[in-house]
ZAMARGU-4260 file (C-alpha; in steps of 0.2 Angstrom, whole numbers, plus 5000, padded with zeros to 4 digits):
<rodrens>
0) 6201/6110/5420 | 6193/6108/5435 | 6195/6128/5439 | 6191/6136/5422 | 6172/6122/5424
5) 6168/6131/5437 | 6171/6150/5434 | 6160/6143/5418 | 6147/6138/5426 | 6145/6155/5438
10) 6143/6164/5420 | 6131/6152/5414 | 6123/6155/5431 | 6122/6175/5429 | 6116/6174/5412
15) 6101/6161/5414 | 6098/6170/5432 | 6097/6187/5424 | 6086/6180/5409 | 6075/6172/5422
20) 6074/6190/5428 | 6072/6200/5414 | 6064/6191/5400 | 6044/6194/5407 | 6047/6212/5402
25) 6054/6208/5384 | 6043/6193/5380 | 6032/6185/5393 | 6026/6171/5383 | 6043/6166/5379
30) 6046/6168/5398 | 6030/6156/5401 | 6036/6142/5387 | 6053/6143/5400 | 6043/6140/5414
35) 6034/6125/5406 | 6051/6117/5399 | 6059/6119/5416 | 6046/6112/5426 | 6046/6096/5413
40) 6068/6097/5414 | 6067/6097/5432 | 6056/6084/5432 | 6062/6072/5419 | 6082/6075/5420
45) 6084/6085/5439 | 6073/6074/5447 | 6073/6058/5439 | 6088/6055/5428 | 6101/6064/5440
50) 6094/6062/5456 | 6086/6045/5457 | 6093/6038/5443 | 6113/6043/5441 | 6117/6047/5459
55) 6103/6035/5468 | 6102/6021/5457 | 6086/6019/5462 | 6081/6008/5446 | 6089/6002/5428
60) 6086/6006/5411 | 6090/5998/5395 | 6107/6004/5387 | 6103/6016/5374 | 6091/6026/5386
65) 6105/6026/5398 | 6119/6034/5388 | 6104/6048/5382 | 6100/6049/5402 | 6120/6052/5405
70) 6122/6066/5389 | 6106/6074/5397 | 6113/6074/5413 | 6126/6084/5406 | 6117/6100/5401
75) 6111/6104/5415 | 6124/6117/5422 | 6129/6107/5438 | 6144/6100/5432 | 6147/6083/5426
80) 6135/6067/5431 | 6151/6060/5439 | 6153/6078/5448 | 6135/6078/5454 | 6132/6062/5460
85) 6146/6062/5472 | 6145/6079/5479 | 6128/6074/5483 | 6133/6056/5488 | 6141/6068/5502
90) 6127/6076/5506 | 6119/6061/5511 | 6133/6055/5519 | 6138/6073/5529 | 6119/6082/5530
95) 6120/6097/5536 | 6136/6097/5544 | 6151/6107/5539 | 6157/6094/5527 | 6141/6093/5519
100) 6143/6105/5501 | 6124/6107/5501 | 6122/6113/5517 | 6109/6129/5522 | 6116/6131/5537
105) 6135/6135/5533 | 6133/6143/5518 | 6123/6156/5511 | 6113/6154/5495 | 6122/6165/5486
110) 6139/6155/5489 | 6130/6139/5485 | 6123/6145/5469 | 6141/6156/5464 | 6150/6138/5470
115) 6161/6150/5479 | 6165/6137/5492 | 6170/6128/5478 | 6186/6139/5471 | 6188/6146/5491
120) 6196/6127/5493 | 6210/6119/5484 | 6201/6115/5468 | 6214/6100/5463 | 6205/6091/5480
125) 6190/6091/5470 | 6195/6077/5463 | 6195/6067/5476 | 6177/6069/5479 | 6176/6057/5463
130) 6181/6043/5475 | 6162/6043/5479 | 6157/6037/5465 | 6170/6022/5461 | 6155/6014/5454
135) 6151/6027/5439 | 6170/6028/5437 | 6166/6010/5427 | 6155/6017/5414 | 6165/6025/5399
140) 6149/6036/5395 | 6152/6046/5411 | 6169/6045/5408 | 6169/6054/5391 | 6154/6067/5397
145) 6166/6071/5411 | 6181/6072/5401 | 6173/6082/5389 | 6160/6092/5399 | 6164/6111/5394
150) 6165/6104/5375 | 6150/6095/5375 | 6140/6111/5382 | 6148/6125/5369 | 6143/6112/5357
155) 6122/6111/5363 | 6123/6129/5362 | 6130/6132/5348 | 6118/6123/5338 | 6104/6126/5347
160) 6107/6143/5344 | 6107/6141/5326 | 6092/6132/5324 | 6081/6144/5334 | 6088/6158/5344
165) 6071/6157/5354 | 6074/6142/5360 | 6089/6142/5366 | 6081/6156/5380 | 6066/6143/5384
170) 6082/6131/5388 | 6091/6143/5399 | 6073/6150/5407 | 6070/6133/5411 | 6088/6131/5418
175) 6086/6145/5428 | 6068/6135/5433 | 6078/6118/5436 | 6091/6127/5449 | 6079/6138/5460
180) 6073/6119/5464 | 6086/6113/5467 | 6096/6130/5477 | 6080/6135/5483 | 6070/6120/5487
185) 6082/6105/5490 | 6093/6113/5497 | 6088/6129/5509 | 6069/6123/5511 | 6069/6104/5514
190) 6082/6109/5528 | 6074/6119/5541 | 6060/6121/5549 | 6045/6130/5540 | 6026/6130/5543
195) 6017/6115/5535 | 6032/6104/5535 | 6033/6088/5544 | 6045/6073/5548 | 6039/6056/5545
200) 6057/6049/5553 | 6069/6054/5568 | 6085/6057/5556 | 6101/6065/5564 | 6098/6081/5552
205) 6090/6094/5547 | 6077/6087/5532 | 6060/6089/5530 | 6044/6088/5522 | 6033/6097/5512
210) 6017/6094/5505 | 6014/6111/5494 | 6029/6112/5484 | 6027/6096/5477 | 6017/6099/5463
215) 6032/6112/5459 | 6046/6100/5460 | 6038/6083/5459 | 6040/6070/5473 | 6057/6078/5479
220) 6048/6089/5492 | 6047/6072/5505 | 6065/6073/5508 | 6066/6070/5524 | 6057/6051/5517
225) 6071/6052/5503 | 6086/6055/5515 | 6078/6038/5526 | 6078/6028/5511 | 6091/6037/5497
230) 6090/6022/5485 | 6069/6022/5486 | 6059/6022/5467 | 6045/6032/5478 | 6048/6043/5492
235) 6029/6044/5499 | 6024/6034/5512 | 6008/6041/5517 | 5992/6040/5510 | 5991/6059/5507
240) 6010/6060/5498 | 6012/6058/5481 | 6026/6057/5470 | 6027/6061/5452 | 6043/6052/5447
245) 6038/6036/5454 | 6023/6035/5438 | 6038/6039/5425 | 6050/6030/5432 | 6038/6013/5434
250) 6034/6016/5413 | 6055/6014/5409 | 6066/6004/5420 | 6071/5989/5415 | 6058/5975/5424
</rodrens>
Protein backbone atom coordinates (compact mmCIF):
# COMPACT_ATOMS: atom_id res chain seq x y z
CA UNK A 1 0.00 0.00 0.00
CA UNK A 2 2.67 1.89 1.21
CA UNK A 3 4.63 1.68 -2.27
CA UNK A 4 1.76 1.97 -4.78
CA UNK A 5 0.94 5.85 -2.21
CA UNK A 6 3.83 6.94 -3.15
CA UNK A 7 4.43 6.28 -6.94
CA UNK A 8 0.76 8.04 -6.67
CA UNK A 9 1.76 10.77 -5.34
CA UNK A 10 5.00 11.44 -7.86
CA UNK A 11 2.04 11.29 -10.69
CA UNK A 12 -0.11 13.68 -9.03
CA UNK A 13 3.22 15.69 -8.59
CA UNK A 14 4.04 15.68 -12.49
CA UNK A 15 0.56 16.59 -13.45
CA UNK A 16 -0.09 19.50 -11.06
CA UNK A 17 3.75 20.62 -11.67
CA UNK A 18 3.21 20.61 -15.40
CA UNK A 19 -0.26 22.34 -15.01
CA UNK A 20 1.43 25.00 -12.84
CA UNK A 21 3.63 25.28 -15.99
CA UNK A 22 1.72 25.29 -18.73
CA UNK A 23 -1.76 26.57 -17.87
CA UNK A 24 -0.74 30.59 -18.21
CA UNK A 25 -0.56 29.92 -21.86
CA UNK A 26 -3.88 28.10 -22.14
CA UNK A 27 -5.81 30.31 -19.64
CA UNK A 28 -4.07 32.84 -17.44
CA UNK A 29 -7.06 33.63 -15.45
CA UNK A 30 -7.67 30.17 -14.56
CA UNK A 31 -3.91 30.14 -13.88
CA UNK A 32 -4.38 33.35 -11.44
CA UNK A 33 -7.76 31.90 -9.66
CA UNK A 34 -4.93 28.91 -8.76
CA UNK A 35 -2.63 31.08 -7.52
CA UNK A 36 -5.27 32.84 -5.24
CA UNK A 37 -6.79 29.35 -3.95
CA UNK A 38 -3.35 28.02 -3.30
CA UNK A 39 -2.13 30.92 -1.48
CA UNK A 40 -5.60 30.67 0.81
CA UNK A 41 -4.88 26.33 0.86
CA UNK A 42 -1.33 26.95 2.02
CA UNK A 43 -2.45 29.21 4.36
CA UNK A 44 -5.59 27.61 5.81
CA UNK A 45 -4.66 23.73 5.52
CA UNK A 46 -0.52 23.66 4.89
CA UNK A 47 0.23 26.10 7.32
CA UNK A 48 -2.41 25.90 9.96
CA UNK A 49 -4.26 22.66 9.85
CA UNK A 50 -1.26 20.49 9.05
CA UNK A 51 1.60 22.17 10.39
CA UNK A 52 0.50 23.95 13.52
CA UNK A 53 -2.38 22.17 14.20
CA UNK A 54 -1.97 18.20 13.28
CA UNK A 55 1.69 17.83 13.64
CA UNK A 56 2.41 20.81 16.32
CA UNK A 57 -0.60 20.69 18.34
CA UNK A 58 -0.05 24.01 18.78
CA UNK A 59 -3.81 24.65 19.83
CA UNK A 60 -7.50 22.60 20.11
CA UNK A 61 -10.50 22.81 18.25
CA UNK A 62 -14.06 21.64 18.79
CA UNK A 63 -14.71 18.16 17.27
CA UNK A 64 -16.50 18.60 14.26
CA UNK A 65 -13.89 21.29 12.92
CA UNK A 66 -11.42 18.74 13.69
CA UNK A 67 -12.37 15.63 11.82
CA UNK A 68 -13.18 18.55 8.65
CA UNK A 69 -9.23 19.79 9.66
CA UNK A 70 -8.05 15.80 9.39
CA UNK A 71 -10.30 15.12 5.82
CA UNK A 72 -8.69 18.42 4.61
CA UNK A 73 -5.35 17.46 5.67
CA UNK A 74 -5.90 14.58 3.41
CA UNK A 75 -6.08 16.32 -0.05
CA UNK A 76 -3.20 17.73 0.14
CA UNK A 77 -0.79 15.29 -1.78
CA UNK A 78 1.68 14.76 0.98
CA UNK A 79 0.35 11.66 2.12
CA UNK A 80 -1.71 11.02 5.07
CA UNK A 81 -1.96 13.54 8.17
CA UNK A 82 -0.51 10.57 10.26
CA UNK A 83 2.38 10.24 7.38
CA UNK A 84 3.04 13.99 7.61
CA UNK A 85 3.22 14.72 11.06
CA UNK A 86 5.74 12.23 11.74
CA UNK A 87 8.12 12.66 9.06
CA UNK A 88 8.16 16.09 10.11
CA UNK A 89 8.12 15.21 13.76
CA UNK A 90 11.68 14.02 12.52
CA UNK A 91 12.68 16.81 11.01
CA UNK A 92 12.43 18.61 14.02
CA UNK A 93 13.96 15.94 15.86
CA UNK A 94 16.95 15.17 13.19
CA UNK A 95 17.31 18.91 11.22
CA UNK A 96 19.31 18.92 8.81
CA UNK A 97 21.17 15.89 9.50
CA UNK A 98 21.37 12.77 7.30
CA UNK A 99 18.37 11.34 9.12
CA UNK A 100 16.40 14.39 8.69
CA UNK A 101 13.73 13.37 5.34
CA UNK A 102 13.52 17.17 4.81
CA UNK A 103 16.87 17.91 4.53
CA UNK A 104 18.51 20.59 1.67
CA UNK A 105 21.66 19.61 2.28
CA UNK A 106 21.50 15.65 1.60
CA UNK A 107 19.17 15.75 -0.85
CA UNK A 108 18.40 17.45 -3.89
CA UNK A 109 15.06 19.20 -4.56
CA UNK A 110 14.15 17.21 -7.18
CA UNK A 111 14.52 13.84 -4.85
CA UNK A 112 12.65 15.53 -2.26
CA UNK A 113 9.76 16.47 -4.46
CA UNK A 114 9.78 12.89 -6.57
CA UNK A 115 10.18 11.17 -2.67
CA UNK A 116 12.78 9.30 -4.28
CA UNK A 117 14.46 8.69 -1.12
CA UNK A 118 11.37 7.46 -0.09
CA UNK A 119 11.08 4.19 -2.48
CA UNK A 120 15.40 4.18 -2.51
CA UNK A 121 14.85 2.74 1.13
CA UNK A 122 12.83 -0.27 2.31
CA UNK A 123 9.45 1.08 2.10
CA UNK A 124 7.81 -1.46 4.59
CA UNK A 125 10.25 0.68 7.38
CA UNK A 126 8.05 3.47 6.60
CA UNK A 127 5.89 2.27 8.95
CA UNK A 128 7.84 2.54 11.68
CA UNK A 129 8.12 6.29 11.25
CA UNK A 130 4.41 6.15 12.51
CA UNK A 131 5.88 5.36 15.96
CA UNK A 132 6.21 9.33 16.04
CA UNK A 133 3.07 10.07 16.29
CA UNK A 134 1.80 7.30 18.92
CA UNK A 135 -0.53 10.20 19.90
CA UNK A 136 -2.55 10.50 16.50
CA UNK A 137 -2.47 6.76 16.42
CA UNK A 138 -5.55 7.38 19.26
CA UNK A 139 -7.79 9.18 17.04
CA UNK A 140 -9.94 6.79 14.61
CA UNK A 141 -10.37 9.95 12.03
CA UNK A 142 -6.65 9.69 11.13
CA UNK A 143 -6.93 6.25 11.36
CA UNK A 144 -9.60 5.81 8.61
CA UNK A 145 -7.95 8.91 6.34
CA UNK A 146 -4.80 6.83 6.60
CA UNK A 147 -6.31 3.56 5.97
CA UNK A 148 -8.26 4.91 3.26
CA UNK A 149 -5.87 7.71 1.75
CA UNK A 150 -5.68 6.77 -2.00
CA UNK A 151 -9.66 6.18 -1.90
CA UNK A 152 -10.51 9.09 -0.32
CA UNK A 153 -8.45 11.10 -3.13
CA UNK A 154 -9.81 9.30 -6.32
CA UNK A 155 -12.95 10.06 -4.74
CA UNK A 156 -12.46 14.25 -4.40
CA UNK A 157 -11.38 14.12 -7.81
CA UNK A 158 -13.82 12.31 -9.10
CA UNK A 159 -16.42 14.61 -8.17
CA UNK A 160 -14.88 17.47 -8.36
CA UNK A 161 -14.39 16.76 -11.65
CA UNK A 162 -17.89 16.34 -12.42
CA UNK A 163 -19.17 19.37 -10.93
CA UNK A 164 -16.81 21.68 -12.71
CA UNK A 165 -13.86 20.52 -14.76
CA UNK A 166 -12.34 24.21 -14.18
CA UNK A 167 -12.08 23.75 -10.85
CA UNK A 168 -10.68 20.89 -10.43
CA UNK A 169 -7.35 22.69 -12.23
CA UNK A 170 -7.59 25.78 -9.76
CA UNK A 171 -7.43 22.89 -7.01
CA UNK A 172 -4.28 21.29 -8.53
CA UNK A 173 -2.78 24.96 -9.60
CA UNK A 174 -3.04 25.68 -6.05
CA UNK A 175 -1.58 22.33 -5.26
CA UNK A 176 1.19 22.88 -7.15
CA UNK A 177 1.15 26.63 -5.09
CA UNK A 178 0.92 24.75 -1.68
CA UNK A 179 4.16 22.39 -2.57
CA UNK A 180 6.63 25.15 -4.12
CA UNK A 181 6.21 26.42 -0.27
CA UNK A 182 6.52 23.92 1.22
CA UNK A 183 9.82 22.16 -1.34
CA UNK A 184 10.85 25.43 -2.08
CA UNK A 185 10.52 27.56 1.08
CA UNK A 186 10.36 25.40 4.19
CA UNK A 187 12.50 23.19 3.23
CA UNK A 188 15.49 24.40 0.70
CA UNK A 189 15.19 28.40 1.84
CA UNK A 190 14.55 28.39 5.64
CA UNK A 191 17.80 26.12 5.56
CA UNK A 192 20.65 28.11 4.36
CA UNK A 193 22.07 31.06 4.48
CA UNK A 194 20.48 33.75 2.01
CA UNK A 195 20.69 37.59 2.06
CA UNK A 196 18.16 39.24 4.26
CA UNK A 197 17.72 36.32 6.47
CA UNK A 198 18.35 36.41 10.21
CA UNK A 199 18.57 34.15 13.37
CA UNK A 200 16.91 35.25 16.37
CA UNK A 201 18.38 31.94 18.33
CA UNK A 202 21.63 29.89 18.35
CA UNK A 203 19.99 26.35 17.28
CA UNK A 204 22.29 23.34 16.38
CA UNK A 205 20.89 23.69 12.57
CA UNK A 206 20.55 25.18 9.77
CA UNK A 207 17.01 27.38 10.08
CA UNK A 208 16.53 30.57 9.41
CA UNK A 209 14.54 33.74 9.00
CA UNK A 210 13.01 35.51 6.57
CA UNK A 211 11.05 38.61 6.50
CA UNK A 212 9.97 38.96 2.49
CA UNK A 213 8.42 35.69 1.92
CA UNK A 214 6.21 35.92 4.51
CA UNK A 215 3.46 37.49 2.93
CA UNK A 216 3.76 34.55 0.43
CA UNK A 217 3.57 31.79 2.84
CA UNK A 218 2.17 33.39 6.03
CA UNK A 219 4.13 33.35 9.41
CA UNK A 220 6.02 30.06 8.41
CA UNK A 221 9.05 32.23 6.92
CA UNK A 222 10.33 32.77 10.90
CA UNK A 223 11.41 29.20 11.08
CA UNK A 224 14.30 29.39 12.78
CA UNK A 225 11.70 30.97 15.74
CA UNK A 226 9.38 27.89 14.98
CA UNK A 227 12.18 25.30 15.18
CA UNK A 228 13.07 27.21 19.01
CA UNK A 229 9.56 26.83 19.98
CA UNK A 230 7.78 23.79 17.67
CA UNK A 231 4.49 23.71 19.58
CA UNK A 232 4.27 28.03 19.50
CA UNK A 233 0.41 29.55 18.30
CA UNK A 234 2.86 32.51 16.89
CA UNK A 235 6.16 32.26 15.66
CA UNK A 236 7.07 36.17 15.81
CA UNK A 237 8.89 37.50 18.37
CA UNK A 238 10.03 40.77 17.21
CA UNK A 239 8.16 43.74 16.75
CA UNK A 240 8.81 43.97 13.03
CA UNK A 241 7.58 39.84 12.47
CA UNK A 242 4.23 39.12 11.73
CA UNK A 243 2.41 36.16 11.56
CA UNK A 244 -0.71 35.35 9.70
CA UNK A 245 -1.82 32.22 11.29
CA UNK A 246 -1.63 33.36 14.63
CA UNK A 247 -4.99 35.95 13.72
CA UNK A 248 -6.99 32.72 12.34
CA UNK A 249 -5.89 30.41 14.65
CA UNK A 250 -6.88 32.99 17.79
CA UNK A 251 -10.59 33.15 15.91
CA UNK A 252 -11.06 28.97 16.25
CA UNK A 253 -9.34 27.14 18.88
CA UNK A 254 -11.26 25.98 21.56
CA UNK A 255 -10.67 28.79 24.59
Amino acid sequence: MIKYTMYGLMAMYALVFTLFIIYPFIDIHLWLYGIVFGWFFHWIVGSIIIHRYITHRAFKVNKILHNIFILLSTLVYAGSSLAWASTHRLHHVSSDTKKDPHSSTSYNWWQLLGLILVLTKDLENRKLELLNCKDLLKDKMHLICHKYYIHINIAFILILGLINVDWLIVFWIGIAYHMIGVLLFETIMYHNKLPFQYKNHDLDDNSYNNLYSTLFFHGEAYHNNHHKNPSSISNTEKWYEFDLNNIVINLIKCK
